[in-house]
C-alpha positions, -999 to +999 in steps of 0.1 A: -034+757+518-008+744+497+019+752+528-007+741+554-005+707+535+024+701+535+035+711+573+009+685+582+024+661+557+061+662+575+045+663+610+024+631+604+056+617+586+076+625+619+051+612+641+039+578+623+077+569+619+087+576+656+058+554+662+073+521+640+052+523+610+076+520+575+087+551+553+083+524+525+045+529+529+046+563+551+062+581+517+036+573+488+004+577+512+019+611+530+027+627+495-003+620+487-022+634+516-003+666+504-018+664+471-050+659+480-047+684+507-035+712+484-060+709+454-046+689+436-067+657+438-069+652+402-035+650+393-029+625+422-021+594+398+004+614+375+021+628+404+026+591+419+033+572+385+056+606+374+069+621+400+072+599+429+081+568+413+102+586+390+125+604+417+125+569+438+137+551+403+164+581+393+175+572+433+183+538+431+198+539+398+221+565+410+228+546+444+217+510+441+257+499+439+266+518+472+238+500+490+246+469+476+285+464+479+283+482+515+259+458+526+277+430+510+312+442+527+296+446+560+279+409+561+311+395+549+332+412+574+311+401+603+307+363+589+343+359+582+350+368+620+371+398+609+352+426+626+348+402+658+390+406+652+397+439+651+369+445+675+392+422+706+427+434+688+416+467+700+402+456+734+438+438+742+457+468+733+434+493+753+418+475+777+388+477+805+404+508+821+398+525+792+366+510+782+345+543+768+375+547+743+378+512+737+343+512+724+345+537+706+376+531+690+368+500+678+330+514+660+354+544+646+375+517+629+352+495+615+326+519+602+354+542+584+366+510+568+328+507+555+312+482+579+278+492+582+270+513+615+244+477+624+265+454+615+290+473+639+262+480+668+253+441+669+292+429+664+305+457+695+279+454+717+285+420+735+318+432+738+308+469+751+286+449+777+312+428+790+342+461+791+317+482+809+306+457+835+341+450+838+349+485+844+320+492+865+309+518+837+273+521+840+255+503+814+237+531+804+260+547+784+265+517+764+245+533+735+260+569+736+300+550+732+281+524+701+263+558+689+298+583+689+317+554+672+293+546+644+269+575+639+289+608+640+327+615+628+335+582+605+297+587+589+301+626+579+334+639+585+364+618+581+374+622+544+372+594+519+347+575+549+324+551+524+293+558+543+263+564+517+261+599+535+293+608+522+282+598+487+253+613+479+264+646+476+291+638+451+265+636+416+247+672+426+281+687+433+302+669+410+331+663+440+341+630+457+346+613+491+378+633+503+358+665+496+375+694+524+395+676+542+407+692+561+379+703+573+364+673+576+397+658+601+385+694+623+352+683+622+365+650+635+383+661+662+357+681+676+329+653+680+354+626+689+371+649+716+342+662+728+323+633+729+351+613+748+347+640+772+311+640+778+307+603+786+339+603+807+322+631+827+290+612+827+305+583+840+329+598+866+299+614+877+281+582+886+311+569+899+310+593+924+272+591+930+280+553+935+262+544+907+282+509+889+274+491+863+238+483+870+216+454+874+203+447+840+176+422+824+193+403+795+163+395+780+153+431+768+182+429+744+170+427+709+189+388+695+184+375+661+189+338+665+164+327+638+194+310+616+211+291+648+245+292+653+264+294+624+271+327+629+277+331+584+240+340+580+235+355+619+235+397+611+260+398+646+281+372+628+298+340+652+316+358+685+336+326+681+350+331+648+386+354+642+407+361+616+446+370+618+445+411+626+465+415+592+438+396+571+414+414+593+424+448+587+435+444+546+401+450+537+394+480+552+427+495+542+417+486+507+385+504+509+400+540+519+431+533+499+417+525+465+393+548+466+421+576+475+445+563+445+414+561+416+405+597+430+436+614+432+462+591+413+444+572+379+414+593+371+430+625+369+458+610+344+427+600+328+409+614+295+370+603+299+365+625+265+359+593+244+326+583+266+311+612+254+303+597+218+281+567+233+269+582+263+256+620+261+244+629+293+273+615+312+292+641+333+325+623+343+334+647+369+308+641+388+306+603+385+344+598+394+336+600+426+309+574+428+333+550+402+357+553+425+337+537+456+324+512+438+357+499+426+369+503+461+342+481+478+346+452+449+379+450+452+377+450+493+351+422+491+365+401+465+403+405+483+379+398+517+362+363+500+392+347+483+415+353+515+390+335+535+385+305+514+383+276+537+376+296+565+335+303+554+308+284+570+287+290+539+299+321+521+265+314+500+244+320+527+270+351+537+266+363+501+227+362+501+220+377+536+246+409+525+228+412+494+191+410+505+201+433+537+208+463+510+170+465+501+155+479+526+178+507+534+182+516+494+143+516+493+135+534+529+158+562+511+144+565+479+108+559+493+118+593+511+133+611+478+102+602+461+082+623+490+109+649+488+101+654+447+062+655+455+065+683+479+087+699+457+065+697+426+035+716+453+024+752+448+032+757+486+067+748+485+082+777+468+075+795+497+090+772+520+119+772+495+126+806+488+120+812+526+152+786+534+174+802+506+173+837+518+181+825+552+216+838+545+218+853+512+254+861+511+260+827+525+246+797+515+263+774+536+241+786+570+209+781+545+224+744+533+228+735+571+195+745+581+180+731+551+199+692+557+192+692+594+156+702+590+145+674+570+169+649+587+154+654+615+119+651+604+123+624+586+145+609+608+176+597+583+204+611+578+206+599+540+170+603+539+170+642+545+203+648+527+188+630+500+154+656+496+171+683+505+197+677+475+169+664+451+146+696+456+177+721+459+208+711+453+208+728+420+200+762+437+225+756+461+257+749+434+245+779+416+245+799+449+281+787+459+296+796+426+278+829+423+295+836+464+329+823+453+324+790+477+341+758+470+319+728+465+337+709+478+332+731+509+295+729+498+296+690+500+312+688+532+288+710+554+261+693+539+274+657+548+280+668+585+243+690+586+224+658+576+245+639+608+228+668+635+191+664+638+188+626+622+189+610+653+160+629+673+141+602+693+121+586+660+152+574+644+150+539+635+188+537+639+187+549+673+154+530+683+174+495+671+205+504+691+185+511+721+167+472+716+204+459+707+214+471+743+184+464+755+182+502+774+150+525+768+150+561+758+143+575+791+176+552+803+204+564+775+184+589+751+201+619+769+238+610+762+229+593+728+216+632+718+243+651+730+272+629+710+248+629+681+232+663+678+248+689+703+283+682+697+279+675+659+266+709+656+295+724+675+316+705+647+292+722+617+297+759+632+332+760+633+336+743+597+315+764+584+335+793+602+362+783+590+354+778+554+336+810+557+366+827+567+394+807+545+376+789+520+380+751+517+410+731+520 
């Protein structure tokens, strides 16, 4: 019964999310139905107040200051007119015959500098629009160029990218953001290659069906035009507001760069023994990694604020919106890890555990994948699933690694680009939000959106795990 419960738990959760209703309430009332459902309706309370509430808290005070800065950095990037920058430097140098790569060049560059993927959706697509009408590239296919930009290689497998994704592992398997990679720049080239491929096929292919650019309702597309003009408190930021490209592009530079010279450079010359005395359970190794973001993203934002002075509309406003936009995401994640630590703490879920670690026995990278994609794609997020599947076995899986001789670091990577596969089945909300930015429906765009997001991301996962299989991690 205890199983039963909880397969009905994670279908309901699939189903009530695809249909708009919020994890932050979904979570605590699912994992409870679970409870109840497997016997255990007395204990309902201690499991909320101990369990539940205790992962979600452990979450946020692991993760809060990832949220927050990346949410801060993205806001401040799209108020201050630098991503609109970058975004038309790329469009001059590449132009409307080469729209698709245009597109997605310009997601790519942004989102590995650590804009957030919707800051990037809302600040590319009026551009996208404009390249592919130019181009008589159906519109359609909008989403799929936003989607391989934003959601696939810069979020999971380009080393050092500051997406949460690529953090979370780094506590449970005490690496850091550059973990494999070279790996990770294979990974890379697969989706990126292959998914320039696909839509150029796509497109060529209604090019010769005479199929254009389309005729197209405006009015479908999802606008956010609450706070008027200004563009500082707008989440798309002003389309009229540019910085100089070098200006533009320092901050992102700074975000991969300092985070490559505390990880590589300062905190190996380092000797963390003295934090021992004051603070027992600390584990330097495995906080390095996280330090090192967060030093990256302040000093990106701060360099980002003071270069800018004079040029803000109201950097207060700028400030405020960045900072409030991190709550939802941090809580939608840990609402999620919560759920993950109640099914765990069930009767029934050491069979579904033990049935998911013997998957491969003599490798647990297979068993990792299956494991991150699973609950990805059931629960829809990409941090959400890699965030349960690391809270309810990430301990089991380090053990597993070193008893098989696997690097984690190799560990870390396949698990980053696992949780990127199955996340964007049709309930995401990240998916359903680009689809009302473009103003496009499922049936129009969902097609290409999966296969740059879920088929060739898994083509990417076999061959690194293949590969690491085969020569270990490097």
């Amino acid at each position: 019964m205890s199983t039963l419960a909880i397969i009905v738990s994670l279908i309901l959760l699939m189903y009530l999310a695809y249909r708009g209703i919020t994890v932050l309430l979904l979570a605590p009332l699912l994992a409870a139905l679970a409870v109840l459902l497997s016997g255990d309706a007395a204990l309902m309370l201690p499991i909320y107040t101990q369990t539940f509430m205790g992962a979600l808290g452990n979450y946020v005070i692991k993760f809060l200051p990832i949220f927050l800065l990346g949410a801060l950095f993205g806001q401040l990037m799209a108020d201050s007119g630098a991503a609109n920058t970058i975004a038309r430097w790329i469009v001059r140098k590449l132009g409307e015959r080469h729209a698709i790569l245009t597109v997605v060049a310009a997601c790519a560059i942004l989102t590995y500098g650590g804009v957030s993927l919707f800051v990037v959706a809302f600040a590319i697509y009026p551009i996208a629009k404009e390249l592919f009408r130019a181009a008589d590239v159906p519109k359609r296919l909008v989403p799929a160029a936003i989607a391989l930009g934003s959601f696939t290689f810069t979020m999971t497998a380009l080393p050092g990218t500051p997406a949460i994704q690529n953090a979370i592992p780094i506590p449970y398997f005490n690496t850091n953001a550059f973990a494999a990679p070279g790996l990770g720049l294979i990974a890379a080239a697969i989706m990126c290659g292959l998914g320039l491929l696909w839509i150029g096929s796509r497109a060529k292919a209604a090019r010769a069906a005479g199929e254009g650019y389309g005729q197209h309702d405006d009015s479908l597309e999802l606008h956010d035009d609450k706070f008027g003009d200004d563009g500082e408190v707008n989440l798309h930021g002003d389309t009229r507001r540019t910085l100089p490209l070098a200006l533009a592009l320092l901050p992102l530079l700074l975000v991969i760069g300092v985070n490559a010279l505390l990880t590589y450079v300062v905190f190996p010359g380092m000797d963390f023994g003295f934090m021992g005395e004051r603070f027992k359970d600390l584990k330097p190794a495995g906080a390095q990694g996280i330090w090192a973001l967060i030093i990256a993203l302040v000093v990106a934002c701060a360099t980002l604020i003071v270069t800018c002075l004079g040029r803000w509309a109201n950097l207060r406003e700028t400030i405020n919106k960045g900072v409030f936009g991190f709550m939802l995401p941090l809580f939608n994640t840990a609402s999620e890890v919560g759920y993950g630590a109640v099914i765990a703490s069930l009767a029934g879920f050491a069979l579904i555990r033990d049935a998911v670690l013997n998957l491969s026995p003599g490798n647990p990278l297979i068993s990792e994948a299956v494991a991150m994609n699973v609950l990805a794609g059931i629960t829809g997020s990409s941090s959400g699933g890699l965030s349960i599947a690391l809270q309810t076995l990430g301990k089991e899986y380090l053990e597993m690694a070193q008893a098989a001789g696997i690097a984690p670091e190799l560990m870390h990577r396949v698990a980053v680009l696992a949780a990127g596969g199955f996340d964007t089945l049709p309930h995401c909300g990240a998916i359903i939000t680009l689809l009302s930015i473009c103003g496009l429906t499922h049936r129009q765009s969902y097609l290409n959106i999966a296969m740059v997001t879920m088929a060739i991301p898994l083509v990417a996962l076999i061959a690194v795990i293949t590969l690491g299989t085969l020569f270990g991690s490097f």
